[in-house]
C-alpha positions as CSV (number, residue, x, y, z in Angstrom):
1,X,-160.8,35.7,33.1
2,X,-161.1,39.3,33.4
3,X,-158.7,41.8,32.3
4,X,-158.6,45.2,33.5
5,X,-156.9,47.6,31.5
6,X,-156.8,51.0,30.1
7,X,-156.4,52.0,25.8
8,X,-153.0,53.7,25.7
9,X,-151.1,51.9,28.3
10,X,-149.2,49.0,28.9
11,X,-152.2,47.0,29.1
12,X,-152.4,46.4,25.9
13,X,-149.5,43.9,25.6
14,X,-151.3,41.1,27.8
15,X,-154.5,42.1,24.9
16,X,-151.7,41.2,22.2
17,X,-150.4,38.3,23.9
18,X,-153.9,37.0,25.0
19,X,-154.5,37.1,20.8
20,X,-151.7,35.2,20.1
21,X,-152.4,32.5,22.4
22,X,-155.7,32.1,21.9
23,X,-156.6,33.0,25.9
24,X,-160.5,33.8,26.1
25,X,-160.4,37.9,27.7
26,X,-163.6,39.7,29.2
27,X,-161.9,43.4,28.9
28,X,-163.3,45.9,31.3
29,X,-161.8,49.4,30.6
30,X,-161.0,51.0,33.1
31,X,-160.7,55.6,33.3
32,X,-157.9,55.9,35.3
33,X,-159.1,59.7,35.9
34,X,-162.2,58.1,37.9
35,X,-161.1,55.7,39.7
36,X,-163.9,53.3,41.8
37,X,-163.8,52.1,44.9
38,X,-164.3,48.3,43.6
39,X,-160.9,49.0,41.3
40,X,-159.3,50.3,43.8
41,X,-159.8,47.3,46.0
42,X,-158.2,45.2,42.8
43,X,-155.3,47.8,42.5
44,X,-154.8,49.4,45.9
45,X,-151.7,51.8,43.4
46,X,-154.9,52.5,41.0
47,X,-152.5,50.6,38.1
48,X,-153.4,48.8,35.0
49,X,-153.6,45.9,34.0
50,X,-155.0,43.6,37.0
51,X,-156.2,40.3,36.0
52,X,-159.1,38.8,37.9
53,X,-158.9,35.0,37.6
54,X,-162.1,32.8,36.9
55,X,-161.6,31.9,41.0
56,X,-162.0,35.7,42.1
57,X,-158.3,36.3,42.6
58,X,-156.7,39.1,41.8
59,X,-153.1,39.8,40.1
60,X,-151.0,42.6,38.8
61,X,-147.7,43.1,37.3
62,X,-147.8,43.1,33.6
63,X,-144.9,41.4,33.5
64,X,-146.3,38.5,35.6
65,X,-149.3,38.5,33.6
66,X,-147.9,37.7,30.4
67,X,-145.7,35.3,31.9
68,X,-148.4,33.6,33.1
69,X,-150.6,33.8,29.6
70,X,-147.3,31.9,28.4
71,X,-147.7,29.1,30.8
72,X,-151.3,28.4,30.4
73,X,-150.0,27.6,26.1
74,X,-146.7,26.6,26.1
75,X,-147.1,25.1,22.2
76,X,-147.5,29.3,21.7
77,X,-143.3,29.8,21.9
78,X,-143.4,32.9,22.9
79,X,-141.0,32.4,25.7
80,X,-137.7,30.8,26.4
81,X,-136.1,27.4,25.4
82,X,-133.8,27.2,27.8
83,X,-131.9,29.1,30.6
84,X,-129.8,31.8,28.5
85,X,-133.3,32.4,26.5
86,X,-135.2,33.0,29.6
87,X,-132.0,35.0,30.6
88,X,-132.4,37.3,27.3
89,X,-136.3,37.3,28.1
90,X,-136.5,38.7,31.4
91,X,-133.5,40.7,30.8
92,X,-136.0,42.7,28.4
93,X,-138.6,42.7,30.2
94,X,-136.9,44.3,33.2
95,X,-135.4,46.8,30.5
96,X,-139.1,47.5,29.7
97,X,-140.3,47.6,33.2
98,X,-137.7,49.7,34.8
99,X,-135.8,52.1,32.0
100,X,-138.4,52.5,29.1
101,X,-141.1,52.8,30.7
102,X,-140.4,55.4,33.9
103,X,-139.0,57.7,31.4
104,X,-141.9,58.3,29.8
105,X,-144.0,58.0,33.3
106,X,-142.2,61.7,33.8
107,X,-142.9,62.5,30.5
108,X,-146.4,62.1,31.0
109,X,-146.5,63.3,34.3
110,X,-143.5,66.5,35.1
111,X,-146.0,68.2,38.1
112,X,-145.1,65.0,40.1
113,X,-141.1,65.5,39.7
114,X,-140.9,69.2,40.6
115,X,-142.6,71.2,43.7
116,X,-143.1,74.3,41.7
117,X,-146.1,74.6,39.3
118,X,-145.2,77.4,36.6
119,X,-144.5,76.4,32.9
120,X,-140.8,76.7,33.1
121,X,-140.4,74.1,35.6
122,X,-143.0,71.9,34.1
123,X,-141.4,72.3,30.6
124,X,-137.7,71.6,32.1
125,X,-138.9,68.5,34.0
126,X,-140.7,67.1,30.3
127,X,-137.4,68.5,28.6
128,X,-135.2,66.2,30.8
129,X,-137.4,63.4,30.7
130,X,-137.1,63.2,26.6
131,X,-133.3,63.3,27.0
132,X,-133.6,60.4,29.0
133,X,-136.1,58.6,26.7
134,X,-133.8,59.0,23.9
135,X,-131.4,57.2,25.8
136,X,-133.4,54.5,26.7
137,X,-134.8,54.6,23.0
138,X,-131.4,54.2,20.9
139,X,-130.4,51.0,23.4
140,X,-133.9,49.0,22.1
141,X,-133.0,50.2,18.5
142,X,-129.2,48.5,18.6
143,X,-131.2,45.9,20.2
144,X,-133.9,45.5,17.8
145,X,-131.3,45.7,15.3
146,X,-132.9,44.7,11.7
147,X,-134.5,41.7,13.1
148,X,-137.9,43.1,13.6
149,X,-137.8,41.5,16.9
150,X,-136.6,42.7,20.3
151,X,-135.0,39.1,21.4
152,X,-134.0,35.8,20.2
153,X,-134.6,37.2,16.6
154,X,-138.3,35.6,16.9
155,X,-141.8,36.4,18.2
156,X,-142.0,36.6,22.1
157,X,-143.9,37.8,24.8
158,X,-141.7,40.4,25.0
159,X,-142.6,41.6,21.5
160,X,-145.9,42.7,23.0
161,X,-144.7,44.3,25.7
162,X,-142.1,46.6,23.5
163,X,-145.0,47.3,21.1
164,X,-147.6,48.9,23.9
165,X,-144.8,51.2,24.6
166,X,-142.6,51.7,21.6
167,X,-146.0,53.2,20.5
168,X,-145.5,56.4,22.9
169,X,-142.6,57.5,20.9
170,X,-145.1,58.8,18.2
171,X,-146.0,61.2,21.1
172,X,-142.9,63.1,20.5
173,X,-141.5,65.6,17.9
174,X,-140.0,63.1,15.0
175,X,-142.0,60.2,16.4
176,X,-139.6,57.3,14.8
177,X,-137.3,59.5,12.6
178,X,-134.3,58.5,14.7
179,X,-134.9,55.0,15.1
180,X,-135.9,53.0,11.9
181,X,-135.0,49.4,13.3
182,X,-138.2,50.3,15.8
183,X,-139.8,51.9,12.9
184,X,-139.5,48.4,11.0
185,X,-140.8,46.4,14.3
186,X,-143.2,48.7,14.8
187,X,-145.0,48.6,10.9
188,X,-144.5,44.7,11.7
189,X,-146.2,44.3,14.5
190,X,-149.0,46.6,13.3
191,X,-149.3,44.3,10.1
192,X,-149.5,41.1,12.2
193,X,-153.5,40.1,12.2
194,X,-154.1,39.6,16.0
195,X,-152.5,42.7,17.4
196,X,-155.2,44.2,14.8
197,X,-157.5,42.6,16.8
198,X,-155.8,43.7,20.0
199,X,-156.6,47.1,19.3
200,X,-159.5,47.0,18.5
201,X,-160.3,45.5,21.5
202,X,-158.0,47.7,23.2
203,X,-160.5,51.0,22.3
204,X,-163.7,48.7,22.1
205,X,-163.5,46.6,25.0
């Protein structure tokens, strides 16, 4: 299978996972500055990461993709055991998907979220994006807790996912100074030998 992703983004967590479970990856990075007609036919939204299966088809959705790394090795655990875990688990995720990360996608990108294009505007647009990234910051470091893990107190998928964009907090003044549960997960996860090898791959491949 083919993964197309991009260093620096979400991406990375289906590398991570992919590591952990042992799943063979051809990595084809992917300059989302210059984006191709043949990636854009992949990702109509020019989004990392797409997955192009060994039959040709295509699929997005990080989310979906490491669910469905999970599924091709169950006898990894890095999902549920039952109902309430998978509750916990996809309650994360979407947490992720739909707080964390937006927060920073105005962050990263103020011109989108204002129609005037002087520094002042710009600035106030970042300004109020941190705020909000705080926010969403403090709830995943009472969540975090001092397990060193986002949920069920163990490794999961959604360990890899919190680690591609935990990271982005080093972006801003005081990087972890605020939050040293994530500070702990983070150190972890950067210790554990595969995610090593995930970025490594991440910038490489």
């Amino acid at each position: 299978m083919k993964l197309f992703h991009t260093p620096g983004t979400r991406s990375l967590a289906p590398i991570i996972v992919a590591e952990w479970l042992d799943i063979k990856l051809d990595l084809r990075k992917v300059d989302l500055q210059n984006l191709d007609s043949y990636f854009l036919s992949l990702s109509p939204l020019g989004q990392v990461p797409v997955l192009e299966m060994n039959s040709g088809e295509c699929k997005t959705q990080v989310d979906a993709i490491l669910q469905y790394f999970c599924a091709l090795n169950p006898e990894g655990k890095l999902v549920g055991k039952d109902i309430f875990d998978w509750f916990e688990i996809d309650r994360w995720i979407a947490f992720l998907t739909g707080d964390f990360s937006p927060a920073f996608v105005v962050w990263f990108n103020p011109g989108r979220y204002t129609t005037q294009d002087d520094e002042e505007s710009i600035n106030a647009v970042r300004a109020a994006a941190e705020n909000r990234i705080h926010r969403v910051a403090q709830v995943l470091e009472e969540q975090v807790g001092t397990t060193k893990h986002i949920v069920l107190g163990r490794r999961t998928l959604v360990d890899a996912y919190g680690f591609a964009v935990v990271r982005w907090l080093e972006l801003l003044d005081g990087g972890y100074d605020q939050y040293p549960n994530l500070k702990q997960f983070m150190d972890r996860m950067n210790d554990d030998y595969h995610v090593q090898k995930a970025l490594v791959r991440e910038t490489s491949g």
